[in-house]
C-alpha positions in Angstrom: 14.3 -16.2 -28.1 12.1 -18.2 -26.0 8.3 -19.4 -26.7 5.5 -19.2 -24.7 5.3 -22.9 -24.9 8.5 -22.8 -23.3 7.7 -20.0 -20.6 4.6 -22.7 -19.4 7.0 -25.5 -18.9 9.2 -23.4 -17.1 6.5 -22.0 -14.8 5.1 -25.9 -14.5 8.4 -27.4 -13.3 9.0 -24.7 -10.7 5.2 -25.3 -9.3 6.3 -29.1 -9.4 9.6 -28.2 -7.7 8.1 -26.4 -5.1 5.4 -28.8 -4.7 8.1 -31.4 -4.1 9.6 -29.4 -1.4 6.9 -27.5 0.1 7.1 -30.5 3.2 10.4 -28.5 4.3 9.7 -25.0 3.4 8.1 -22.2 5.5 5.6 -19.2 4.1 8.9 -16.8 3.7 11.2 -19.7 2.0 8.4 -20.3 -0.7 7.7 -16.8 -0.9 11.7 -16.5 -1.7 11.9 -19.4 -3.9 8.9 -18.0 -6.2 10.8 -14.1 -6.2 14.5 -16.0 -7.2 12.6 -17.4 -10.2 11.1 -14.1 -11.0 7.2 -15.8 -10.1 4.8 -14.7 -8.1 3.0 -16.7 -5.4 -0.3 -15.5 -5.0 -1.4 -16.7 -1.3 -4.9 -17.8 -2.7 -3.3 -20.2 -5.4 -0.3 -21.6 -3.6 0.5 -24.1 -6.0 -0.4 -22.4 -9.1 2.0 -19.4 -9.2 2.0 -16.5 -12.2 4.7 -14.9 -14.3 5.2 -11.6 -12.5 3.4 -9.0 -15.3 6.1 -6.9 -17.2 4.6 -3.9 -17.5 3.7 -3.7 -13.9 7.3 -4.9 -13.0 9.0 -1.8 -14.8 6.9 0.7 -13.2 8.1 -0.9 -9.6 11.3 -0.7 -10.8 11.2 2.7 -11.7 10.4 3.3 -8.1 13.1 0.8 -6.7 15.4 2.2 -8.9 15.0 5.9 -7.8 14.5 5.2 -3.7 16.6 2.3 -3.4 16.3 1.0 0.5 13.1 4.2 0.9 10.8 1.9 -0.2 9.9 -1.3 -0.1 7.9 -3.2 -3.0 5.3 -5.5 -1.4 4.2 -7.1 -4.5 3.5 -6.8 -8.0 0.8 -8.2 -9.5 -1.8 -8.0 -13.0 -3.0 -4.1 -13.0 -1.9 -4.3 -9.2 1.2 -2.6 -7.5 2.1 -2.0 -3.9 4.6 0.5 -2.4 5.7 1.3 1.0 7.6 3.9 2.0 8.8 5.9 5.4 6.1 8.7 6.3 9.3 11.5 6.1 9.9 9.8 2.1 6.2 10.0 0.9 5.7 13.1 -0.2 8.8 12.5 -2.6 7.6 9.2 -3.5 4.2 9.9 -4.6 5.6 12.9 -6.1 7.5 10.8 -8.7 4.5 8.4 -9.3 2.4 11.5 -10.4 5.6 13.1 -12.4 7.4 10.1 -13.8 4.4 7.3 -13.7 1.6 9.3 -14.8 -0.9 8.5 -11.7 -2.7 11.4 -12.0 -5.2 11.3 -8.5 -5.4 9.1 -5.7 -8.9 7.2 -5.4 -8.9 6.2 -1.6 -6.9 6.7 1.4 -7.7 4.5 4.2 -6.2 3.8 7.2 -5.7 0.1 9.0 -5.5 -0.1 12.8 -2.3 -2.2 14.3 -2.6 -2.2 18.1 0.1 -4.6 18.6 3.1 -2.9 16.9 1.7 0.1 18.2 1.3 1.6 14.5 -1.2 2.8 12.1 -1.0 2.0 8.6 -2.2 5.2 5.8 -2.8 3.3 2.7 -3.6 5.6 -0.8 -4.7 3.8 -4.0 -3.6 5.8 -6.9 -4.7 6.0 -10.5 -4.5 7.4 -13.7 -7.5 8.9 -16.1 -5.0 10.7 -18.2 -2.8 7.6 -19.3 -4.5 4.7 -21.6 -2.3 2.5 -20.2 -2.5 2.8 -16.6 -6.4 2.8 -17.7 -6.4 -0.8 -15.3 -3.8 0.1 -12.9 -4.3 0.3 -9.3 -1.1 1.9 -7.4 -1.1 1.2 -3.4 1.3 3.8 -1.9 1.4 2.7 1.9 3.4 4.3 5.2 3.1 3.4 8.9 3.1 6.2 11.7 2.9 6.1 15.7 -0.2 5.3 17.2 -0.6 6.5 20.4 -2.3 4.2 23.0 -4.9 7.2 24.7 -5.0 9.2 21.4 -4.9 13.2 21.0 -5.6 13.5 17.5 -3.7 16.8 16.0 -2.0 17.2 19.1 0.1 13.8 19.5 2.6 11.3 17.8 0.1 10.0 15.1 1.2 12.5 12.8 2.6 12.1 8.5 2.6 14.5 5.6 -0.5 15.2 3.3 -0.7 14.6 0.0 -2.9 17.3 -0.6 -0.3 18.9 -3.0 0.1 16.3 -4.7 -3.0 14.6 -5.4 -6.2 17.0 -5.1 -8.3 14.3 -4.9 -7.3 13.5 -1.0 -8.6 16.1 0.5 -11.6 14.9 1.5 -10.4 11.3 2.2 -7.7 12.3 4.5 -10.3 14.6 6.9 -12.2 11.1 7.2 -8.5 9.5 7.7 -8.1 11.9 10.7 -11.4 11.6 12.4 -11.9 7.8 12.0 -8.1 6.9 12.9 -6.9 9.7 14.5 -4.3 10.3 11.9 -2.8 14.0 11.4 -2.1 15.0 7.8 0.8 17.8 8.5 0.1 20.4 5.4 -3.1 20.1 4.6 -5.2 23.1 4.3 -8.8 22.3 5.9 -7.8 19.6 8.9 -11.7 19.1 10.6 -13.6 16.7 11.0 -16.3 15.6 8.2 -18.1 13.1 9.8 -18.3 13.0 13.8 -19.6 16.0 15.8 -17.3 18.8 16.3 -17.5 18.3 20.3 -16.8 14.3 19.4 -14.4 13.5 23.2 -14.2 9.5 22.5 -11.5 7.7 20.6 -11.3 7.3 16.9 -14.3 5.1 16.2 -12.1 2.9 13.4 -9.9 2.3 16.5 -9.8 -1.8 16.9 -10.4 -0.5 21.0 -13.2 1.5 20.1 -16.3 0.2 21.8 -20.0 1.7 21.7 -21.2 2.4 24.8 -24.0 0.7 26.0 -23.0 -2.9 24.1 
């Protein structure tokens, strides 16, 4: 049985091997160095890197360990998780959060625009008021779909499956989802717009290509 004493030095001689090395290593080396060693390299603190959390680790496990290569775990952080997964897997995915994790309602969805890789990025942040332990816990459940270059929202590419089913709590956030990104929520029940003008003809205003007129 190890210390804590002991867990310090060993978390203080791999920041001073690193630091050592850090002449020859690129961002993805390090990142792999700190994840062999079961530490976490928080970009802020790049010499200064933390113990990945327990508890949080076996909750991303659980996920790992259920969807294998359907996911990918971006990090895992104090009372912080995040989870992708492919658009046609997230319906299962958050499914099993809810069931198996206890996340009992989704607090955001959001969308972020990437012009570039021709994609748009549907980010929920779950929680739990039903389970003291998840009392701190913030849950990002993220997927990537299509994003169409003169946009058709409802009618084009730009398209994933709601979690209205699963979470209550989204429908609202997805309608603003769809009108300020352009994003289609197959499945749920009440897809209009809540914000813009019915008769609204210009491109998703949360569009990095959006421009108001006049400026």
């Amino acid at each position: 049985m190890s210390s804590g004493n002991e867990k310090d030095v060993e978390v203080k001689d791999t920041a001073d091997e690193q630091s050592n090395s850090s002449n020859s290593m690129s961002k993805d080396e390090a990142k792999k160095f700190y994840e062999e060693k079961g530490l976490d390299l928080s970009p802020d603190v790049p010499v200064k890197p933390k113990p990945i959390p327990a508890f949080e680790k076996s909750l991303a496990d659980k996920i790992s360990s259920k969807f294998s290569d359907k996911i990918h775990v971006d990090y895992v952080r104090a009372d912080r998780i995040r989870i992708t997964a492919k658009r046609e897997d997230i319906v299962d995915v958050a499914k099993f959060i809810r069931d198996e994790l206890k996340y009992d309602h989704a607090e955001s969805v959001s969308g972020v625009d990437y012009p570039d890789s021709s994609e748009i990025e549907v980010v929920y942040h779950l929680g739990s008021y039903s389970d003291e332990k998840l009392g701190r816990q913030i849950l990002t459940l993220a997927t990537r779909v299509p994003r169409e270059d003169i946009p058709n929202p409802g009618s084009d590419k730009t398209r994933t499956p709601s979690l209205r089913d699963v979470f209550y709590s989204v429908e609202f956030h997805e309608r603003e989802c769809f009108e300020m990104f352009g994003v289609y929520f197959e499945g749920h029940p009440d897809m209009r717009r809540l914000l813009l003008p019915e008769d609204w003809a210009d491109i998703p205003p949360f569009r990095k290509d959006f421009k108001i007129k006049g400026r």
